[in-house]
C-alpha positions in Angstrom: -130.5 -40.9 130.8 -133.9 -41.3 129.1 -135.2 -40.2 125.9 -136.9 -37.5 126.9 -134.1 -36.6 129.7 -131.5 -36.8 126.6 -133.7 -34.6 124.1 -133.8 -31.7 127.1 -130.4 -32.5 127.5 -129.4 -31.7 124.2 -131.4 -28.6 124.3 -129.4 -27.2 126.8 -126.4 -27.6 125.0 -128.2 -26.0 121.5 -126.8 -22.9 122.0 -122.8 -21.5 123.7 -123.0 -22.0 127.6 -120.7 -21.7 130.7 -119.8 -24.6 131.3 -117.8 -25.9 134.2 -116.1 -29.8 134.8 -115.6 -31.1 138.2 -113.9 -34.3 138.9 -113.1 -35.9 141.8 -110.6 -35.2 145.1 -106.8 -36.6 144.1 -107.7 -36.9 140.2 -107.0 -40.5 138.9 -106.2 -40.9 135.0 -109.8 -41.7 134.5 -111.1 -38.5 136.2 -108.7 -36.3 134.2 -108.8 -38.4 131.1 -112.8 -37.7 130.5 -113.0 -34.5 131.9 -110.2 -33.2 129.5 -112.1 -35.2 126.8 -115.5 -33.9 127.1 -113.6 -30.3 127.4 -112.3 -30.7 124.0 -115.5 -31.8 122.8 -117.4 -29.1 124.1 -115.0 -26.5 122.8 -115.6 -27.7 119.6 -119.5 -27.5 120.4 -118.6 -23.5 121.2 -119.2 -23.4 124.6 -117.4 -21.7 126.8 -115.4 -24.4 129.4 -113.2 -24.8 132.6 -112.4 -27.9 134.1 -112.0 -27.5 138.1 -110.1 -30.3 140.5 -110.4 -30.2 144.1 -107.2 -30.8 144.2 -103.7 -31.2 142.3 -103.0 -34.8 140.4 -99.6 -36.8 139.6 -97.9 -35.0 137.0 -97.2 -37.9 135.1 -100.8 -37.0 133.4 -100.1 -33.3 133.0 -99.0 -33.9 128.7 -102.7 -33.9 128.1 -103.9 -30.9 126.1 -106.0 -28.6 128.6 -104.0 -29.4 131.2 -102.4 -25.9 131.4 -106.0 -24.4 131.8 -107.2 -26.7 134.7 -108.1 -25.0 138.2 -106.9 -26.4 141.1 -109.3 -25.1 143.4 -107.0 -25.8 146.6 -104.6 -23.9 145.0 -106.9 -21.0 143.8 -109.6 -21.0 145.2 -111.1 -17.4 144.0 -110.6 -17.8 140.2 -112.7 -21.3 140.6 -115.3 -20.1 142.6 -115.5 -17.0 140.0 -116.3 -19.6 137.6 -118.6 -21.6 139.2 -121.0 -18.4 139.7 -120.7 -17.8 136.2 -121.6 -21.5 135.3 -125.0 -22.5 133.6 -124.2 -26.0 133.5 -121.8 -27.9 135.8 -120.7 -31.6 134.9 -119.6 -33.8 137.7 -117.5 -36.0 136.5 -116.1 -39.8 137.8 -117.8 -39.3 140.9 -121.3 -40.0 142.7 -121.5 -38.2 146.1 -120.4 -34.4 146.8 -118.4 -35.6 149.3 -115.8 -36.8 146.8 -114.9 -33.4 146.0 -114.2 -31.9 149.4 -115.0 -28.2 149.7 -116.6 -28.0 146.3 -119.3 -29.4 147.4 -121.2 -26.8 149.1 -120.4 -24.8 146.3 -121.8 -27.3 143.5 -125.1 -27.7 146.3 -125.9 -24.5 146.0 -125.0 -23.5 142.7 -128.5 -22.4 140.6 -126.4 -24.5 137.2 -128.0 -27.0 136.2 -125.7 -30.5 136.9 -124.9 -33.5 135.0 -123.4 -36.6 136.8 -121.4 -38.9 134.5 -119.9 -41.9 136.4 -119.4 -45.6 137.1 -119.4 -46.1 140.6 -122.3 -47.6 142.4 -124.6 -46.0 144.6 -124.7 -42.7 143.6 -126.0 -39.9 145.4 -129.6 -37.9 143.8 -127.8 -34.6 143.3 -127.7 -34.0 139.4 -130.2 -32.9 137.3 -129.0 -35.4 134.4 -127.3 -38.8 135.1 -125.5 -40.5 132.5 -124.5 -43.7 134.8 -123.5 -47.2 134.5 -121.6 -49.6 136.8 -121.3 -51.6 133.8 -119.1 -49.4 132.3 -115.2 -49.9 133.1 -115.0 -46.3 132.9 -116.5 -42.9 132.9 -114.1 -42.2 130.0 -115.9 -45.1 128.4 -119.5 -43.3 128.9 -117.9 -40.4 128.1 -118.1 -41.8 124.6 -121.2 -43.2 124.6 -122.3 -40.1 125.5 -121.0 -37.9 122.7 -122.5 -40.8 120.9 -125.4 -40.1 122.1 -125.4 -36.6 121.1 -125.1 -37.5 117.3 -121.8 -36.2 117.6 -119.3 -39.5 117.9 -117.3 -37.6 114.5 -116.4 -34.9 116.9 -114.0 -37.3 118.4 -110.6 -36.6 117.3 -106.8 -37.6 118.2 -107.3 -34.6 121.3 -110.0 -36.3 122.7 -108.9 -39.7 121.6 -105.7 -39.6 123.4 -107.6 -38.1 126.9 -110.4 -41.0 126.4 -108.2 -43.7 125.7 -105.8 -42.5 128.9 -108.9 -42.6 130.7 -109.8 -45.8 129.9 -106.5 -47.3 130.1 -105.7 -46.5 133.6 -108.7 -47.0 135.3 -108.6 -50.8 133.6 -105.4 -51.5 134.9 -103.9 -51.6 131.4 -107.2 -53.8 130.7 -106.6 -56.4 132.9 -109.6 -55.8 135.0 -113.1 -57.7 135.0 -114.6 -54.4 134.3 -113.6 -54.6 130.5 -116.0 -55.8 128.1 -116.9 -56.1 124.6 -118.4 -52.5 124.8 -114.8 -51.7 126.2 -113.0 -52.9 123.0 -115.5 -51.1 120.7 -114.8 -47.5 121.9 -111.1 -48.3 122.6 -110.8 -49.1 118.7 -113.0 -46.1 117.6 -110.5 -43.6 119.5 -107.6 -45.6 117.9 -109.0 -44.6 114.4 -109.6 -41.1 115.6 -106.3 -41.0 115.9 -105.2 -42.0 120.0 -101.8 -42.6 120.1 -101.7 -45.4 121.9 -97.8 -46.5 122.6 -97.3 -42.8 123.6 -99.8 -42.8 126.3 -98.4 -45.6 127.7 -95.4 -44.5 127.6 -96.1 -40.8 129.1 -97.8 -42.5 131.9 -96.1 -45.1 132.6 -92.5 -45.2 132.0 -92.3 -41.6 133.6 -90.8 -42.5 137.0 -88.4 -40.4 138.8 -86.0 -42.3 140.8 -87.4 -41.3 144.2 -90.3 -42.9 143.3 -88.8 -46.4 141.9 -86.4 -46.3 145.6 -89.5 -46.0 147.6 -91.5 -48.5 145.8 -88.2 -50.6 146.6 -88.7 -49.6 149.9 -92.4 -50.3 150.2 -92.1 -54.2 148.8 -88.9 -55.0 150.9 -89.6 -53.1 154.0 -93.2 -52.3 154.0 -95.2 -55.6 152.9 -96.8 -57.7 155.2 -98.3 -60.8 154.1 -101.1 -62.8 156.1 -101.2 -66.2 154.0 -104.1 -67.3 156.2 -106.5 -64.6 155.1 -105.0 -64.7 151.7 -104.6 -60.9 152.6 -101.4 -58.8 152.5 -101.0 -54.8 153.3 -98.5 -51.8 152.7 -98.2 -48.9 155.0 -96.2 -46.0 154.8 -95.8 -42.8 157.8 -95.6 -39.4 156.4 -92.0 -39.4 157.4 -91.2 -42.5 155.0 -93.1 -41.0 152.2 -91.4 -37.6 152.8 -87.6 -39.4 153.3 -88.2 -40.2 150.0 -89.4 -36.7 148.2 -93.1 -38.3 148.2 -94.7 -36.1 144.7 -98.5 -36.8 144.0 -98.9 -40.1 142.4 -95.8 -41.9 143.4 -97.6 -44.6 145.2 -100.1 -45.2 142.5 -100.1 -48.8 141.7 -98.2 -49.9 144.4 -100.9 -51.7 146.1 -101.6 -53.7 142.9 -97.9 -55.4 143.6 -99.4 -57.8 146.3 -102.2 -58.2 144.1 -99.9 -59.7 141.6 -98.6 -62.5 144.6 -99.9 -66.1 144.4 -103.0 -66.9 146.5 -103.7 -63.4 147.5 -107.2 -62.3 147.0 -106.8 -59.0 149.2 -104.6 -56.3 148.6 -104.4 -52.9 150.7 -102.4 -49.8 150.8 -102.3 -47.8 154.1 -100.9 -44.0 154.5 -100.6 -41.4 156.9 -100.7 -37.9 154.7 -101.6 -34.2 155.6 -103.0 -35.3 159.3 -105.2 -38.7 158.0 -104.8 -41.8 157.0 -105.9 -42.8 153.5 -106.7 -46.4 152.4 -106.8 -48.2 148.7 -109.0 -51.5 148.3 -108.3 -54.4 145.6 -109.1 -57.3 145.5 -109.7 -60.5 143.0 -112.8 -62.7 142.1 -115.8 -61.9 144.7 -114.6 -60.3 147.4 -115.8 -57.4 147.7 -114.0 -54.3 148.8 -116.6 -51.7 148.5 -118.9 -53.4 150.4 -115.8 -53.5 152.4 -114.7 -49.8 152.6 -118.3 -48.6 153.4 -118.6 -50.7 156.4 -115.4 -50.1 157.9 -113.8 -47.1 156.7 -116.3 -44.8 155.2 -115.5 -45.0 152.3 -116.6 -46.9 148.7 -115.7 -47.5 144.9 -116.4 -50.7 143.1 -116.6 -54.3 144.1 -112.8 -54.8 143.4 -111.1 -51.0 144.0 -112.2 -49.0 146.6 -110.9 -46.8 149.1 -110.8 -45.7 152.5 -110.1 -42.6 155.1 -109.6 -42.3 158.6 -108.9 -39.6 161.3 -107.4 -42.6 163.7 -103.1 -42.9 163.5 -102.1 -45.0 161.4 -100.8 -48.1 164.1 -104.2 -47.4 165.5 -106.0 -48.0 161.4 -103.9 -50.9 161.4 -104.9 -52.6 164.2 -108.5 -51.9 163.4 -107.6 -53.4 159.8 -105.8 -56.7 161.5 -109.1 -56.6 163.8 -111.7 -57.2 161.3 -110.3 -59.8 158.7 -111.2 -62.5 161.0 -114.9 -61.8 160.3 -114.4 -62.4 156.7 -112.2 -65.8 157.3 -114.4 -67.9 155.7 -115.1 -65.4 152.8 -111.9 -65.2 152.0 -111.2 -68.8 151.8 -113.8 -69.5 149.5 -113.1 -71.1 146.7 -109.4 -71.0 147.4 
């Protein structure tokens, strides 16, 4: 966002506005982190606010104040869309193309609001109004902060909006383990800590909240599940909808998981494969320069960044991962670089 796009931007929000949030189909910790954050923040700014998902997220990040007053437009469809018609501004949030969010869309398309787009990933789409983007950043909790900042208004950020920030932040960098965090990273990470981000409970609400269904079929996963292919310094989890389901499968319980192989010596190429509601989804990671966006986009129409992406297919899921054996052999020699 320019100078001049940032003074009309700031304009806009002079005076109380409906205001709607929209993040992303299956909400991560960074899509529910920074829209609960800029929530509380524009409460404060006395707007009226709603935050919309497309869909339902793990409940291991329903502690987050808000929470209780998110939409899930899958699962209400008429009280979202009653908002949306009321909106004057809508903020898309953690995502780039309308197509992340499903059936909201349309609906955001042809909605008269003006639209802000807030996000990291690359390649987005020319659909907002206002962009506050950056691949640079390692999140769009992180430029949710630079953006307040922006707005003069960085005192506004208190333990609330700390805690959603940092949760943002923290899960998206893998616990900050990932290339994507920087200096810049470290600098709004301390400022939420002196707002007041309780740090060791965050961790602990979102990680050490497993159910025991969810720790078995991890258990399952690794042991039964992993296949490794040392040549292509690649390995690959899959799951059916009847393994997921033989375990009590709940929204989020195979976050992570593809991370495990990840964490193997040598391997370079991690993916998750499963087979949910009729489809086949697919998570990316990789290590140094491979990249999997590049990777998804080609293959499996899908994107994200160069080392977490993701996928989606229509194909079963023997058939997805025969086409997924099928194709490392192109990238042989990329894979072995440098190895």
């Amino acid at each position: 966002m320019n100078t001049k796009e940032l003074k009309q931007f700031k304009k806009e929000l002079s005076r109380p506005r409906n205001i709607v949030i929209i993040t992303h189909w299956s909400p991560d910790g960074d899509a529910i982190g920074s829209s609960l954050g800029f929530y509380h923040y524009l409460l404060q700014k006395k707007h009226k606010v709603t935050v919309i998902t497309p869909n339902e997220y793990p409940s291991f990040l329903n502690w987050m104040k808000g929470n209780k007053q998110v939409i899930d437009f899958s699962a209400d469809r008429p009280k979202a869309e009653k908002k949306l018609n009321q909106a004057e501004l809508i903020f898309c949030l953690d995502f780039n193309s309308l197509k992340r969010i499903d059936a909201l869309g349309p609906l955001v398309e042809q909605s008269k609001a003006l639209k802000l787009m807030v996000d990291h990933h690359p390649q987005p789409d020319a659909f907002a109004d206002f962009e506050h983007h950056s691949v640079k950043a390692c999140s769009t909790a992180e430029l949710i902060y630079t953006l307040i900042e922006l707005l003069g208004d960085h005192k506004l950020i208190d333990a609330t909006i700390g805690d959603c920030l940092y949760t943002g932040i923290m899960t998206d960098t893998g616990s900050f383990r990932y290339p994507s965090v920087t200096e810049e990273t470290h600098r709004v990470v301390a400022a939420l800590i002196h707002a007041g981000a309780n740090t060791s409970a965050i961790h602990e609400r979102v990680y050490d909240n497993n159910t025991e269904s969810r720790l078995r079929l991890l258990g399952f996963a690794l042991h039964e599940k992993m296949v490794l292919l040392p040549d292509y310094h690649v390995g690959y989890i899959s799951l059916t909808e009847a393994e997921l389901d033989h375990f009590g499968y709940q929204k989020g319980d195979t976050e992570g998981l593809v991370n495990y192989i990840l964490s193997l010596r040598g391997m370079k190429f991690a993916t998750f494969i499963a087979e949910r509601d009729g489809a086949v989804k697919m998570s990316f990671r990789s290590k140094g320069d491979f990249d999997v966006n590049s990777f998804a986009r080609t293959h499996f129409g899908g994107g994200g960044h160069k080392n977490a992406a993701g996928g989606y297919s229509e194909k079963k899921l023997e058939e997805v991962i025969r086409q997924f054996r099928t194709i490392l052999p192109t990238y042989l020699k990329e894979l072995n670089k440098g190895k």
